[in-house]
N, C-alpha and C positions, 0 to 999 in steps of 0.2 A: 209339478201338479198345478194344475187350473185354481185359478180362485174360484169359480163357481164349485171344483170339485172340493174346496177346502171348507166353502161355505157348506154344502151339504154334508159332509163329514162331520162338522161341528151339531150341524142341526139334527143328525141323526144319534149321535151321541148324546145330546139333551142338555148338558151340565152347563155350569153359567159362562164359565169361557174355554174355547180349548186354545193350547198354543201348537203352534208347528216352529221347529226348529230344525236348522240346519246349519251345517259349519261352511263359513266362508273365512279361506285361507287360516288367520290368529283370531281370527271371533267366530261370531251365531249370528243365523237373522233368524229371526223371531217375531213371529204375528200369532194376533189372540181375536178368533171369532166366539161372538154369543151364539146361542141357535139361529139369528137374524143379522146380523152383519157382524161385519169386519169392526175392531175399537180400535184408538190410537195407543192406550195404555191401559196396563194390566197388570197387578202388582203379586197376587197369589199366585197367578198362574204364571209367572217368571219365576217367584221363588222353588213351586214346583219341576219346571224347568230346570234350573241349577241341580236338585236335587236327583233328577232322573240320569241327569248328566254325570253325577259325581256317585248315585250309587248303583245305579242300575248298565251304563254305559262305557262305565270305569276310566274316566278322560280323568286326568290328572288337577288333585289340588292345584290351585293358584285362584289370582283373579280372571273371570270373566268378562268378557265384552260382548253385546247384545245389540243388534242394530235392527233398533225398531222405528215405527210412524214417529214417536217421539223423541228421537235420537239417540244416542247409542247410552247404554243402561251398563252400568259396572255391579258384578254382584261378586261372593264369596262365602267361604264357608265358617263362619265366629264360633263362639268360644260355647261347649256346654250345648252341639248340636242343634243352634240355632241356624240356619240360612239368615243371608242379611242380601238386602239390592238397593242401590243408588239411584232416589228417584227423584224428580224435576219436580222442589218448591212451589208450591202455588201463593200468587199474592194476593189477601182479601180485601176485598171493596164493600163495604155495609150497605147493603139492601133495603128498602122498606117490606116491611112484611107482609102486607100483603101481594108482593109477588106469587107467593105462595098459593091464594087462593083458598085458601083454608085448609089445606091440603092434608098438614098436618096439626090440627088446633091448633093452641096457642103456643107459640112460641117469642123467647124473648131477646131472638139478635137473627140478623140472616146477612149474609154474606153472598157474593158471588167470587168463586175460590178458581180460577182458571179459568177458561174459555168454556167447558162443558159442566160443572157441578158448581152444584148451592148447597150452603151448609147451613142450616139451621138448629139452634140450640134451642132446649127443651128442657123441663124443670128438674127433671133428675130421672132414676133410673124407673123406677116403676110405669113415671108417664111414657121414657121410652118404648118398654117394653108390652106397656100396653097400647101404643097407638096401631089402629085400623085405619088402615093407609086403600084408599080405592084407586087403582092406576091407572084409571082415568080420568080421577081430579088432577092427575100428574102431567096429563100432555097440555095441560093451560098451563105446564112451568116453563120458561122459557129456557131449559137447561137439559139437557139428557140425564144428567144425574143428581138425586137429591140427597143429601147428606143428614142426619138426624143424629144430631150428639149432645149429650148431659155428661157432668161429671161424675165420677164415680162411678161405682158398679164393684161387686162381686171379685174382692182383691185386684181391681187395676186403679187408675186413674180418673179414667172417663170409659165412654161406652159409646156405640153409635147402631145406627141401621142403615141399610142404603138401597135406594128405592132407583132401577132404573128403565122404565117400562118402556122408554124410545128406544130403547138398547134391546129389547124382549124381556129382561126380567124384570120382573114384578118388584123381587126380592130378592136380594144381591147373597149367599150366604157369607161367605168373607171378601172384603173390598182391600186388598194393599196400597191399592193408587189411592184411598181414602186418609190414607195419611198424609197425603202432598200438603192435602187443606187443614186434616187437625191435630198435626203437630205446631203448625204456626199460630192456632188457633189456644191450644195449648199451653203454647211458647208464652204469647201475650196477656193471657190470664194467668200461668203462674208462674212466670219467669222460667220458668224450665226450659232445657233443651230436650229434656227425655220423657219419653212417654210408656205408657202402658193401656191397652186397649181392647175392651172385649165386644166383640161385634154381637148384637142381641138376638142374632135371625136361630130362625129353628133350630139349623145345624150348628151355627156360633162357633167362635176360635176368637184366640187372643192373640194379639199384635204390639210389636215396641216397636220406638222407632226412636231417632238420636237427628236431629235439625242443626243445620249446616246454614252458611250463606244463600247455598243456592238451591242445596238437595237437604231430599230426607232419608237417609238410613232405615230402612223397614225391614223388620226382620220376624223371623217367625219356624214354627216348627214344620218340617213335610212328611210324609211316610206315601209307602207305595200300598196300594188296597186292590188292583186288580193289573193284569196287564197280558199279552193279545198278538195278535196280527191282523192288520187291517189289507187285508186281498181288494184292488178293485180293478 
């Protein structure tokens, strides 16, 4: 299939990312458009991914290997119906804050967390969840994706939101690749390696993730809600 025909298949579906999957020889390639272009990384919709794989497609337990823009991604099936996937570390650099632009009030750290997102922490969960985010104070950031995280929240750990309007979405509903940046973020506030995460957007879901040298363990629940044939 055409990449222009993948990109319209994504855009025409609506949702924040879709993947295409296919098996090459012992692995998958794997790519995730928004309704507007093609990302490098993509962490819900892989874990989604594995699950289509292992319930709906019936390919056998074990580990998986995924060959994506951001190298090859290792995932599997844990313990108590979670999916878990092996994702690329991000390392933070402290920001001034006015990078931001004011984008999202006041905030009291920002980082720049990989080549594409910025993480900015926030006073806790109510300021979270009530910040009115305009997405177009957001193309003054120099980052395609902005990250919004306070601690605690609602039986997790911390919480976040995720803003990425260079990408098409406004509002991200759950981000896995947002753990690259705050579990390390995490890490160094509480010494922890484990985390627990509830993303604050409309639709919302929770996230753990377990930090390694290089990667993060992101894991998470999936279920199937609709499904189809696509004729074209």
């Amino acid at each position: 299939v055409a990449d222009n025909d993948l990109q319209q298949i994504a855009f025409e579906l609506g949702v924040s990312e879709t993947a295409f999957v296919r098996r090459v020889g012992d692995t998958w390639s794997l790519r995730w458009f928004t309704p507007t272009v093609e990302v490098d990384l993509c962490g819900h919709a892989t874990l989604a991914t594995l699950h289509v794989l292992l319930t709906e497609l019936g390919v056998p337990d074990g580990e998986f290997y995924f060959q994506t823009r951001a190298g090859v991604l290792s995932g599997r099936r844990l313990q108590h119906g979670l999916l878990g996937v092996d994702l690329p570390r991000s390392h933070l650099e402290p920001l001034e804050s006015s990078i931001l632009n004011g984008a999202l009030g006041e905030v009291s750290e920002v980082y720049q967390a990989g080549a594409q997102s910025v993480l900015a922490v926030v006073k806790d969960y109510d300021t979270l969840c009530g910040l009115i985010v305009d997405p177009m104070s957001l193309f003054l950031v120099p980052s395609s994706i902005v990250i919004a995280v306070c601690e605690g929240g609602p039986q997790v750990d911390a919480s976040i939101r995720v803003f990425a309007p260079r990408l098409g979405l406004a509002e991200d509903p759950v981000t896995g690749s947002a753990m690259c940046s705050v579990a390390p973020w995490w890490s160094n506030r509480s010494g922890m390696p484990t985390l627990s995460v509830r993303q604050a957007s409309s639709r919302g879901g929770v996230m753990y993730s377990r930090l390694f040298e290089r990667n993060v363990e992101v894991a998470g629940y999936a279920r199937t809600f609709f499904g189809g044939d696509l004729r074209a």
